[in-house]
N, C-alpha and C positions, 0 to 999 in steps of 0.2 A: 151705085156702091162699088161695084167692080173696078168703077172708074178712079173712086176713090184711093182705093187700095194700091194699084196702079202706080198711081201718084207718088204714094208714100215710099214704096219700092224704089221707085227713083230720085226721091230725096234722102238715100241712106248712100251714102260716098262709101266708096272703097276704102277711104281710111280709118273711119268708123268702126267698120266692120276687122279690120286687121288689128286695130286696138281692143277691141273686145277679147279676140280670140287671145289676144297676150297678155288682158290678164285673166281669162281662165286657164293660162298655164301658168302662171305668176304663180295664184290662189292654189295650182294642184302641186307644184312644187314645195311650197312651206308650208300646206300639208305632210307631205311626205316626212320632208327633213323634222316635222315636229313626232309624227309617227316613230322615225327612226331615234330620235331623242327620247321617248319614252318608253321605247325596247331598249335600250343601252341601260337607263335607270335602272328599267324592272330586272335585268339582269345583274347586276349591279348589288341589286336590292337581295334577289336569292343569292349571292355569294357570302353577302352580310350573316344573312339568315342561316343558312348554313354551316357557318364557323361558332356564328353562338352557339348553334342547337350541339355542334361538337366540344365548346368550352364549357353548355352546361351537363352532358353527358359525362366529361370527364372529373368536374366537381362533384356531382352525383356518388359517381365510383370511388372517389377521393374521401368523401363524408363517408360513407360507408365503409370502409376501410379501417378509418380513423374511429369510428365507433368502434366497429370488432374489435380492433385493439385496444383500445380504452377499457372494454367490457373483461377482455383476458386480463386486460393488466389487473386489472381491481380485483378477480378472482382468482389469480395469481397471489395478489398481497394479502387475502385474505385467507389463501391457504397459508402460506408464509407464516403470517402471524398467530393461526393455531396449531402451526406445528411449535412454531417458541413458545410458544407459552404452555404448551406440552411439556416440551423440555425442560421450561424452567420451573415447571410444576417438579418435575424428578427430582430435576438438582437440586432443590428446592427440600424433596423430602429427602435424598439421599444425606446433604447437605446436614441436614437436623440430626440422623442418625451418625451421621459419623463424628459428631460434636457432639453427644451422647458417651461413645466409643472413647473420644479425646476426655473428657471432663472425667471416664472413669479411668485414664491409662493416666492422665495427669494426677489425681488423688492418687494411684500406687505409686507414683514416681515420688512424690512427696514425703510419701511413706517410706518408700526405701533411701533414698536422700537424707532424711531425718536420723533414720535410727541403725542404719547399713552403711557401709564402706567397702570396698574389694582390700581394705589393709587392715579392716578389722570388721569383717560381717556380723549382720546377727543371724545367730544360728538357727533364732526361731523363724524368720522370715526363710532361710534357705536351708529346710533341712537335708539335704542331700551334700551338705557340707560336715553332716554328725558321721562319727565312724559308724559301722554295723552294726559296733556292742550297745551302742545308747539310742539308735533311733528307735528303737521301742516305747521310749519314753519320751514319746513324743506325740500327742492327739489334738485332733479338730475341738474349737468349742466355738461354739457362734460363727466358723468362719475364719476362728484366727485359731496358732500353733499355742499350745500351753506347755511347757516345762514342767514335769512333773518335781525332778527330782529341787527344783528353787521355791516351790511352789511350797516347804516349811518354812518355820519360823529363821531357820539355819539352812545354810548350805556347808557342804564339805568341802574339805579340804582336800586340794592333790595329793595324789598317792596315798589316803586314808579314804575306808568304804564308808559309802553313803549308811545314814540304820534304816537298814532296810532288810528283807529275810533274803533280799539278791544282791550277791557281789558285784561291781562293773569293775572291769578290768581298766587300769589309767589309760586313760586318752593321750597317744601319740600326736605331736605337733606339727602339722604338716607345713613343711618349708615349699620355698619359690626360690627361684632364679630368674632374670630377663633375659631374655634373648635379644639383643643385640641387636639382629636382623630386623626381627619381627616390629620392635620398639621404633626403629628409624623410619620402617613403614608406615607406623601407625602416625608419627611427629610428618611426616609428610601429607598426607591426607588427614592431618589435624589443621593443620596449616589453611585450605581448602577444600573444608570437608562435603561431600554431595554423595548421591547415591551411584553415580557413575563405577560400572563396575570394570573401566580401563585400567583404575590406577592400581598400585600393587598392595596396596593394603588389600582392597573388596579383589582384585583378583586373585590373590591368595586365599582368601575365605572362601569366597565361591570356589575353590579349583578342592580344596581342600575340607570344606565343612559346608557350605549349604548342599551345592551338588550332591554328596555320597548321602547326607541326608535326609535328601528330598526325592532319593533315587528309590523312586520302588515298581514292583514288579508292572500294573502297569504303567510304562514308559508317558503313555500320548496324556494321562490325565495325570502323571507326574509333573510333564512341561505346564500344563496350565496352571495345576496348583501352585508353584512356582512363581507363574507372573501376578498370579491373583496375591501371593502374598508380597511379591514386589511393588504391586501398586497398591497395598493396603487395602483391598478389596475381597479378601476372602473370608467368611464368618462360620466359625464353630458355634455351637450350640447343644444343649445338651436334648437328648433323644423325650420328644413327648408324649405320652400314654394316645393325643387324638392325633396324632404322626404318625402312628404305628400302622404298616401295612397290615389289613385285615386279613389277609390271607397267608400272617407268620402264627403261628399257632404257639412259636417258642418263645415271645414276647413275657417280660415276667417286668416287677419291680421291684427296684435295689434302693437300699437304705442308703441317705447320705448326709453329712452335714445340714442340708436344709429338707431334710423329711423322705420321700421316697422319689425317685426318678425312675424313667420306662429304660428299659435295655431293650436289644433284640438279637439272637444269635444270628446273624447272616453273615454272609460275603462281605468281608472286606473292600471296597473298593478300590483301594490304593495296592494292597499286598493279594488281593483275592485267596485269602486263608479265612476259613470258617472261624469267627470271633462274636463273643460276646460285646456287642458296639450299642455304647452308652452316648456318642455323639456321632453327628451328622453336620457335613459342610456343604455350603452354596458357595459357588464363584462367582463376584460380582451381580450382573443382574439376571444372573438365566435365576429361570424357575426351578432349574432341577437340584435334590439333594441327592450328596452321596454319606450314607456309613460309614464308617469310620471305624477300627479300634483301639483301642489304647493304645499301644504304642504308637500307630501311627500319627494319630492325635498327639502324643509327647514329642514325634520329629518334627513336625509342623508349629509348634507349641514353639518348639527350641528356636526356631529359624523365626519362627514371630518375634518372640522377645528380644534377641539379634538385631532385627532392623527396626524395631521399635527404638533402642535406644542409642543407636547411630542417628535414627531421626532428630531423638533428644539433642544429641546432642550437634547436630545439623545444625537444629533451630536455638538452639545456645541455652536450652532446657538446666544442662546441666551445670553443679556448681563444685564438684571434682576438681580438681589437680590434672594434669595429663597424665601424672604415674598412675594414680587413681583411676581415671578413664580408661588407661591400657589394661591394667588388671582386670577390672569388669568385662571388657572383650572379651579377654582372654576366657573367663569363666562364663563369659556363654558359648564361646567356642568347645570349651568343654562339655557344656550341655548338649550341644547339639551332635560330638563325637558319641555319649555317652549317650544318648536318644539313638544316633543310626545305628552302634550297636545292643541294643535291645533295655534298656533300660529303662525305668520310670518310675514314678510316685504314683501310689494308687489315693484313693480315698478309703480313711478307715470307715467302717459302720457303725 
C-alpha cells in the first residue's frame, strides 16, 4: 500500500499542482469582487431607504399641517357666519322698526302736505302759529286740534265779536319778507341736496339753530344726542308706569289725550334741573335710558322735525314749490330758536 501511494505522488506533475492552486485563487478572487458588489448595493440600498423614510416624514408633517388648517379654517367660517346672521338678525329687526317710524312720519307728511302750506298754514295743525288771545280755544280730541270758535253753525266776521260771553280782541296779520341771502343758500343746496353739513345752507343752521339748541348743560351727552338725531337713531318715548324706578317715591300719573301716562320728578338729564319728566330717550342701540323734561324734549323735538323734512325733501318726498320749501325751513328754524329759548306746547288734560 505504501508503495502504492508512492506512486501516485509521483504521477502528480508540477503543473498539475500550479494549476490547481490558480484556480483557487481564481475562485477566491470572484468571490470577493461579488462580496464587494453586494456591500456597494446594500449601501446603495440604505441611502434609498433613507431618503424615503425622510420624504415620508415630511408628508406626514405636511398632512398634518394641512388638516389643522382645514379644521381652523372651517371653524373660522363657522364663526363668521353666526356672527352674520347675528347682525343680520338686528338689521333685520332694527330695519322693521324703523319702517314702522317711516310709515308713521310718511302719513304726517301727507297730512301736512294735504291741508298745510308755509304760504297759507293750517292753524289747526300748527297751533303755535295762533296769537296768545285765541290759543285758548284751541283743545286735544282724539289726538287731533278742534276750533272751538268754527265749530257753530256760523263763523264771525273780522273785526265783529265772536257771541260768546268773551270778547277776542282782532287778530293781527303777521307779514314776511325773504332774505335774500338766506334764499340763495337755500336754491343752492336745493340744487344738490344731502345732509352734508359743509355746505352753507346746513352750515348756517348748525352754526346758528341746531347747535344753540341742542346746547345744554351737559356738554358730553349733548354731542351724542346730536349724532343720535343726525343719524336718525334716537327714540323718545313717553315715561311708563312699569319703567318707573322703584326707588322714586315722586312718581304720580298725569291725564292726557290718550288716558293717563306715568311722570317722575327727577333730574333732568340734559339740563340737570329738578323737572317733572314725562319722557325718556335711548340713543341708538345702547340699553340705557335718559329722562327728559319738557322742554328739553321740545329742543330735540325742534331739531327732529328739521331734519326729518330736509330728509323729505333729500328724497324728493316733497311736492312744494321751492318758495314753499324755504318758508317751511324757515319756520322750523323758528321752532327750534323758540324751543332753545324756553318755549313749548304742553298737553292740555
Amino acid at each position: 500500500a505504501h508503495c502504492y501511494h508512492g506512486n501516485l505522488s509521483r504521477l502528480r506533475s508540477p503543473s498539475l499542482e500550479i494549476r490547481e492552486k490558480e484556480i483557487r485563487e481564481k475562485g477566491s478572487e470572484i468571490l470577493r469582487e461579488q462580496l464587494d458588489a453586494a456591500k456597494r448595493e446594500l449601501k446603495l440600498k440604505d441611502k434609498e431607504c433613507e431618503r424615503l423614510s425622510r420624504v415620508r416624514n415630511q408628508l406626514e408633517q405636511e398632512l398634518e399641517e394641512l388638516t389643522a388648517s382645514l379644521f381652523e379654517e372651517a371653524h373660522k367660517m363657522v364663526r363668521e357666519a353666526n356672527v352674520k346672521q347675528a347682525a343680520a338678525e338686528k338689521q333685520l329687526k332694527e330695519a322693521q322698526g324703523k319702517i314702522d317710524v317711516l310709515q308713521a312720519e310718511v302719513t304726517a307728511l301727507k297730512t301736512l302736505v294735504l291741508t298745510s302750506t308755509p304760504s297759507s298754514p293750517n292753524r289747526q295743525l300748527h297751533p303755535q302759529l295762533q296769537p296768545s288771545g285765541t290759543r285758548g280755544a284751541y283743545k286735544h280730541a282724539g289726538g287731533h286740534i278742534r276750533n272751538k270758535s268754527t265749530s257753530g253753525p256760523f263763523s264771525s266776521s273780522p273785526g265783529k265779536p265772536e257771541p260768546s260771553s268773551v270778547s277776542i280782541p282782532p287778530v293781527a296779520k303777521e307779514d314776511r319778507e325773504m332774505d335774500s341771502v338766506l334764499y340763495a343758500e337755500f336754491l343752492m343746496w336745493k340744487d344738490h341736496p344731502s345732509l352734508d353739513r359743509s355746505s352753507a345752507f346746513l352750515s348756517r343752521i348748525y352754526r346758528e339753530d341746531i347747535g344753540p339748541c341742542l346746547s345744554f348743560t351737559r356738554s358730553e351727552l349733548s354731542q351724542l344726542v346730536q349724532s343720535a338725531v343726525e343719524n336718525n337713531s334716537l327714540t323718545i318715548e313717553p315715561v311708563a308706569m312699569s319703567a318707573l324706578p322703584m326707588v322714586k317715591a315722586s312718581a304720580i300719573e298725569c291725564g292726557g289725550p290718550n288716558g293717563f301716562r306715568a311722570a317722575i320728578e327727577t333730574k333732568c338729564a340734559l339740563s340737570g334741573m329738578i323737572r317733572l319728566c314725562r319722557h325718556r330717550i335711548k340713543l341708538g342701540d345702547k340699553e340705557s335710558y335718559y329722562y327728559i323734561s319738557p322742554s328739553s324734549r321740545a329742543r330735540i323735538t325742534a331739531v327732529c322735525n328739521f331734519f326729518t323734512y330736509i330728509r323729505y325733501i333729500q328724497q324728493g318726498l316733497v311736492r312744494h314749490n321751492v318758495e314753499q320749501m324755504f318758508w317751511e325751513v324757515t319756520r322750523l328754524r323758528r321752532e327750534m330758536t323758540a324751543a332753545k329759548l324756553g318755549f313749548y306746547l304742553t298737553d292740555q288734560g
